[in-house]
BATI-331480 format. One line per 8 residues: their letters; for each residue z, y, x of C-alpha. Coordinates in steps of 0.25 Angstrom, whole numbers, plus 5000, padded with zeros to 4 digits. Layout:
BEGIN
a) Z:Y:X | ...
***
This chain:
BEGIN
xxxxxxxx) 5015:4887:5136 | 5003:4889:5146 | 5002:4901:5155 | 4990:4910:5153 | 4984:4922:5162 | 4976:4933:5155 | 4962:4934:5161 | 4955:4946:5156
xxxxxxxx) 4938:4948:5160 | 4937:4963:5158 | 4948:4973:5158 | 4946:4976:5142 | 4943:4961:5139 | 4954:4951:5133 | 4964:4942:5140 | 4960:4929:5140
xxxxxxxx) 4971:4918:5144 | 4968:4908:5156 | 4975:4898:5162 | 4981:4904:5178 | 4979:4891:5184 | 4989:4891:5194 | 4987:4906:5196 | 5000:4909:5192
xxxxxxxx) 5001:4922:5200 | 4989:4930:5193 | 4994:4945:5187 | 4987:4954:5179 | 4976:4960:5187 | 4970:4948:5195 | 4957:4945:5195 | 4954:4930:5193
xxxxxxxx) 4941:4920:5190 | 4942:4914:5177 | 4935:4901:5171 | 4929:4905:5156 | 4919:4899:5148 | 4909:4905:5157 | 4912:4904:5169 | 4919:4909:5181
xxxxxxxx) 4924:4923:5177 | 4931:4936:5184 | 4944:4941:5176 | 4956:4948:5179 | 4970:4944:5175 | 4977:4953:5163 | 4989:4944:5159 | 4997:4936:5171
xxxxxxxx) 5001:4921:5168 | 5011:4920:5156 | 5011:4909:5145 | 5006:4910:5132 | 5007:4901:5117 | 4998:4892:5115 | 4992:4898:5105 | 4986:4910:5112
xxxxxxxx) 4976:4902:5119 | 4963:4901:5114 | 4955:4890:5121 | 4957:4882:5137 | 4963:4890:5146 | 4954:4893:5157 | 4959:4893:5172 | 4960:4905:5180
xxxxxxxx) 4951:4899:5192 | 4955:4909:5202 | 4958:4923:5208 | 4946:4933:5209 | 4940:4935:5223 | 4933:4947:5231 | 4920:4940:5229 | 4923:4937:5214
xxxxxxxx) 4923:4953:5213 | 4911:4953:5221 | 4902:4944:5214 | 4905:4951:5200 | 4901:4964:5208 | 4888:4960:5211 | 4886:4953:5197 | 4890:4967:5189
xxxxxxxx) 4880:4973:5198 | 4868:4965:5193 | 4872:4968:5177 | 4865:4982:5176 | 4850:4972:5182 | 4853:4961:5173 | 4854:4972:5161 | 4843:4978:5162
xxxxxxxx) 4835:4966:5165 | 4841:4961:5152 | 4836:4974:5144 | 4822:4972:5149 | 4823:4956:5144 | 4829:4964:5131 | 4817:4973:5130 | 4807:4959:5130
xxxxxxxx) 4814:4952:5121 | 4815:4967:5111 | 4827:4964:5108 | 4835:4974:5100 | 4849:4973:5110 | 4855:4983:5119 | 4861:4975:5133 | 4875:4981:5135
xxxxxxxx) 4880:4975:5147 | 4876:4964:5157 | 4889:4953:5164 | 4887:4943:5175 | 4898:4931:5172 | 4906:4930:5187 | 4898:4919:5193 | 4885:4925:5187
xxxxxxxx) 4882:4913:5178 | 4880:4921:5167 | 4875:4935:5163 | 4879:4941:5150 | 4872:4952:5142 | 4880:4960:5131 | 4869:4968:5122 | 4872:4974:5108
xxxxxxxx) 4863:4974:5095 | 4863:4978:5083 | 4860:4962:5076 | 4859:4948:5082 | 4848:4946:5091 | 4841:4933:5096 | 4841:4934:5110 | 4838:4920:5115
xxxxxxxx) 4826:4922:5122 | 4832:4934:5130 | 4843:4925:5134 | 4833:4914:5140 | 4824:4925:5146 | 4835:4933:5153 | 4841:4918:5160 | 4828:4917:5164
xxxxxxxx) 4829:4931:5171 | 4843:4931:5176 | 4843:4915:5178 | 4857:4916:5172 | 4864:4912:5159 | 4862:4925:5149 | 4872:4927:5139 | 4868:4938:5129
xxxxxxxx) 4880:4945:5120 | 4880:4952:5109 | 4891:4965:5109 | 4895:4976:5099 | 4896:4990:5101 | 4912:4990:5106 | 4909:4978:5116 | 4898:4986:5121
xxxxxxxx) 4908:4998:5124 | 4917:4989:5129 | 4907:4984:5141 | 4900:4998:5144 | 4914:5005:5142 | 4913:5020:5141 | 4922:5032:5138 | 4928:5035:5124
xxxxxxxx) 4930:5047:5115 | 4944:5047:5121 | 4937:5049:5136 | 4944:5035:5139 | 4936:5023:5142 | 4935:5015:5131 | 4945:5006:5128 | 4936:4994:5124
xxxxxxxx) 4931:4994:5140 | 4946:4997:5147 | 4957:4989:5139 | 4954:4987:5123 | 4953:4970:5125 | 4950:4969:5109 | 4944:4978:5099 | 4951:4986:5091
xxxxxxxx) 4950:4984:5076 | 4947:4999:5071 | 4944:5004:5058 | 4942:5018:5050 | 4955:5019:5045 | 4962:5020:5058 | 4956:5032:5060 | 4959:5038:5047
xxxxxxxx) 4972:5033:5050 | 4974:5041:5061 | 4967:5054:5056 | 4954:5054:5062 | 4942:5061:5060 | 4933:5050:5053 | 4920:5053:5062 | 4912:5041:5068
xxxxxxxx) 4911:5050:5082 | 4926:5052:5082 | 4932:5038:5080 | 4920:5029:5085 | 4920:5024:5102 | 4908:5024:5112 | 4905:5011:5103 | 4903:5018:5091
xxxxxxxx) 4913:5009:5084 | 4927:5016:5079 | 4936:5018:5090 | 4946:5008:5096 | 4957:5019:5099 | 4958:5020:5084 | 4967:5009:5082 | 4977:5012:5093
xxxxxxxx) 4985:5020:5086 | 4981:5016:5072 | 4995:5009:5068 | 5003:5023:5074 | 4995:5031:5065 | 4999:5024:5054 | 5014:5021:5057 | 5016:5037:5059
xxxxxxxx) 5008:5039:5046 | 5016:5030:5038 | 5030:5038:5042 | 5023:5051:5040 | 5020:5058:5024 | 5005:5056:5020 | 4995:5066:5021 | 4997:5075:5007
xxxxxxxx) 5012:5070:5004 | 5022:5080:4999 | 5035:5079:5008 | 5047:5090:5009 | 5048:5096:5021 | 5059:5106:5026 | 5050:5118:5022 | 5048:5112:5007
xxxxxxxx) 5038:5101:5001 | 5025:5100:5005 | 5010:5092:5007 | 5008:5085:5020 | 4994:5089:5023 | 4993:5084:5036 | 4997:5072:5045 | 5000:5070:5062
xxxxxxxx) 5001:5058:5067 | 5001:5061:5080 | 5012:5072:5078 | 5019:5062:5067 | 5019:5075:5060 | 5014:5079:5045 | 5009:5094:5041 | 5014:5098:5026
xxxxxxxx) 5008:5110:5018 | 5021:5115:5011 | 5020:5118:4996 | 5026:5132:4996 | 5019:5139:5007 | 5009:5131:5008 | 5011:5130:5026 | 5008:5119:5034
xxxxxxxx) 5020:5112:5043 | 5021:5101:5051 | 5033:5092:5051 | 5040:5079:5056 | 5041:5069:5046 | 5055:5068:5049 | 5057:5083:5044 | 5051:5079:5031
xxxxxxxx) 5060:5066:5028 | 5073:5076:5031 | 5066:5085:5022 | 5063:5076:5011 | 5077:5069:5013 | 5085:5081:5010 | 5077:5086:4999 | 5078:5072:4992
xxxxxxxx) 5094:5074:4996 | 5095:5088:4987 | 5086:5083:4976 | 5095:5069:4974 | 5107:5079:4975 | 5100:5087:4965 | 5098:5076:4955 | 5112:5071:4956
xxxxxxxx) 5116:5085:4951 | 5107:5084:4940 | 5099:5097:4943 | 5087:5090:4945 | 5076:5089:4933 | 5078:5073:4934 | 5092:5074:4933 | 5089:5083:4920
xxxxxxxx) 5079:5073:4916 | 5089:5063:4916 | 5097:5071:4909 | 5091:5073:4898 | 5086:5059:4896 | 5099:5055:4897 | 5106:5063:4887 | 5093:5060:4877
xxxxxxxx) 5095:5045:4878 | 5108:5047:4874 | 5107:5056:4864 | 5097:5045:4856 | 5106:5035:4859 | 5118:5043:4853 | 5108:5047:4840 | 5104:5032:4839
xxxxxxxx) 5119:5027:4837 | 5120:5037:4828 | 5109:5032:4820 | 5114:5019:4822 | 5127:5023:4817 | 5121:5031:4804 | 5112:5020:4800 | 5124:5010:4802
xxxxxxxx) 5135:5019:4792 | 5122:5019:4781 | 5123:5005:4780 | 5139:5003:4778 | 5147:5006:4765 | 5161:5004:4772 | 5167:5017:4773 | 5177:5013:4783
xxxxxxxx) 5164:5008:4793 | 5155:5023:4787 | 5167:5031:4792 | 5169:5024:4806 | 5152:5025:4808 | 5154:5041:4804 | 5165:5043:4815 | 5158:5034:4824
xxxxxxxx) 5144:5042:4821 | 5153:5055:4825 | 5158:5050:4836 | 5172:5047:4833 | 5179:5037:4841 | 5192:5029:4840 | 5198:5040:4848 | 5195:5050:4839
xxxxxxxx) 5201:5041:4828 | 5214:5050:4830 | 5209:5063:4827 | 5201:5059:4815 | 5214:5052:4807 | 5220:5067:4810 | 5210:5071:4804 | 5212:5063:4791
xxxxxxxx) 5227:5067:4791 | 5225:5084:4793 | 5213:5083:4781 | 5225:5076:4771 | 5216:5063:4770 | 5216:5048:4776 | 5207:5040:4782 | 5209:5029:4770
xxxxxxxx) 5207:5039:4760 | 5193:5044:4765 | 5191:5029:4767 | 5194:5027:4752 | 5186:5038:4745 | 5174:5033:4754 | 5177:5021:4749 | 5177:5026:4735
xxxxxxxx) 5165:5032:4737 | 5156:5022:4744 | 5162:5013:4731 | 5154:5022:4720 | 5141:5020:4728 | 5130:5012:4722 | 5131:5000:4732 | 5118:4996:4738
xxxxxxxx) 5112:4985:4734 | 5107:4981:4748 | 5123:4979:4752 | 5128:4971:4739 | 5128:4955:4739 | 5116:4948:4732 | 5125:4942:4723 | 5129:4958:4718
xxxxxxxx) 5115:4961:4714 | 5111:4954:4702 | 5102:4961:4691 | 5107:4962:4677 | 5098:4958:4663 | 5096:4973:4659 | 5090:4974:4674 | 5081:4962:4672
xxxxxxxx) 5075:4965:4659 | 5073:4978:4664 | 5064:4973:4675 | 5056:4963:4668 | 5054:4974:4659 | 5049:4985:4669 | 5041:4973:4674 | 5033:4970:4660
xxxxxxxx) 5032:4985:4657 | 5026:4987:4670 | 5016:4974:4669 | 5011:4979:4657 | 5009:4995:4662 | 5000:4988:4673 | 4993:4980:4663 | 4989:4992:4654
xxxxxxxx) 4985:5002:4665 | 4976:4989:4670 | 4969:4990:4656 | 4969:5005:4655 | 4961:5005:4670 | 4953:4994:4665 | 4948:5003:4652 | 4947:5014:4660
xxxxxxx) 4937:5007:4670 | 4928:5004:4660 | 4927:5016:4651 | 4922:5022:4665 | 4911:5012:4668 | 4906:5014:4653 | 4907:5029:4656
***
């Protein structure tokens, strides 16, 4: 793996990796010239030499060329010197041209081949001719850049909200992703002057502590959520992050309390104990309900074996299998076979006899036609001649109340 040092250009800039070049002593701290794209530059050494995956280079490694001198410090001090004349030469040029930019900051590179400008505008401008006619003036190389409103904080620096300075100018090396919802996240007041920067964009410090908020919320009962609390159930109507504490409005008096979250799950934990004990006993309405479901379904399933039963003992003619379906419909059993044959013998009469006058009388029954063989039911002369008559008498009733209607419906027309 190649070894690396961390070269860093400002003090809130990134880390960019260079090759020591024999320089195997550098530490963090040491100020050093470095070879870019643009030339000889002054930097200063964040990370020491250490090895790195090939895959966190981006690009050819640049050498380190050389430890910084006394007179390295001393040319860049007279360079920074010259940036508030350049600038303000620069504004006049701006002013000729009636450009619609604002100049931000003015930079000599180390050797003082090249003078950058950083302005801000609202759109794209074309700016060409003002890039020829400043190298004419400063007979240098110009470059002009473009910055937004956190880059200008950055370069000018300044003092926060907080009374810090800000973060951008003293360590933040990126810019932080930040949104609205991190600060409803974290409860804050939803006003533009309260949650912007000194860049008028929303602040960086808002997503510090974003992923705390929202661990701590999601362990703690939601703004409105019932919970039981040692004093009784109630509403939480408020929600401390910072504390890690919630305010509950209880239902019976109505008082506001602060509590732990850890005094609510000892609450709620013993409450659900007396209710499950409470239920076991079947004191509890559920339990009641259960109850009474249970008992019903088995009600109408008692009442349709019953029916079952009934419709079965309709349907048979054998006494001996009727009289086993009446016991079974009354809940007799093989057990209670016994007491009924004592039964028979206190009353002076037998289980056969009973059998045999229900026989006898099942026997004087018409039987049902339904239940005799097809062979059994054949009609007899008498019974034919009968129907065919029935059939002609009727033929010729129709027949006359046919002409009677007839007569009838023409009489009326003639009417």
């Amino acid at each position: 793996m190649p070894v690396v040092v961390g070269i860093r250009f400002k003090d809130s800039g990134k880390i960019y990796f260079f090759d020591p070049n024999g320089y195997d002593t550098l530490t963090q701290g040491d100020h050093v010239i470095v070879e870019t794209v643009r030339g000889l530059e002054l930097a200063k050494v964040a990370i020491g030499p250490h090895e790195v995956g090939e895959e966190e280079i981006v690009g050819e490694l640049r050498p380190v060329v050389r430890y910084a001198e006394d007179t390295d410090f001393e040319r860049m001090r007279l360079l920074s010197a010259r940036h508030n004349e350049v600038l303000a030469r620069c504004a006049e040029k701006v002013a000729e041209h009636d450009l619609p930019m604002r100049l931000v900051k003015a930079e000599y590179s180390f050797d003082g081949s090249r003078l950058t400008f950083y302005f801000t505008a609202d759109k794209r401008i074309d700016f060409r001719a003002l890039v020829r006619d400043l190298a004419r003036t400063f007979r240098t190389r110009i470059e002009l850049r473009q910055i937004g409103p956190r880059d200008e904080a950055k370069l000018l620096g300044g003092i926060g909200p907080c009374g810090r300075t800000l973060c951008c100018a003293t360590f933040l090396p990126d810019y932080a992703r930040v949104s609205i919802k991190m600060a409803k996240d974290q409860d804050l007041p939803l006003n533009p002057s309260k949650i912007s920067g000194v860049c008028g964009r929303l602040l960086c410090c808002l997503s510090y502590e974003h992923e705390q908020y929202i661990q701590i919320k999601s362990e703690l009962p939601r703004k409105g959520s019932w919970v039981q609390t040692p004093d009784g159930p109630g509403e939480v109507v408020a929600v401390n992050v910072v504390r890690e504490t919630v305010t509950v409005e209880l239902a019976g008096s109505g008082v506001h309390e602060e509590y732990q979250p850890s005094v609510l799950t000892e609450a709620t934990r013993r409450v659900g104990e007396v209710a499950r004990s409470r239920n076991d006993e079947g004191i509890t309405p559920a339990a009641r309900e259960r109850r009474e479901a249970a008992a019903e379904q088995r009600s109408r399933r008692e009442s349709k074996n019953s029916g079952e039963r009934r419709l079965l003992r309709d349907t048979m003619e054998d006494p001996e299998v009727l009289e086993a379906l009446a016991l079974l419909e009354e809940g007799f059993d093989d057990r209670e076979a016994g007491q009924l044959d004592n039964y028979y013998r206190e009353s002076g009469e037998s289980r056969e006899a009973r059998t045999t006058d229900t026989r006898q009388t099942s026997s004087q029954k018409t039987p049902r036609q339904d239940l005799m063989p097809s062979s059994e039911i054949q009609p007899t002369q008498e019974a034919i001649e009968q129907d065919q008559e029935d059939t002609t008498t009727g033929e010729g009733r129709s027949q006359s109340q046919r002409r009677r209607r007839r007569r009838g419906g023409k009489q009326g027309g003639g009417k």
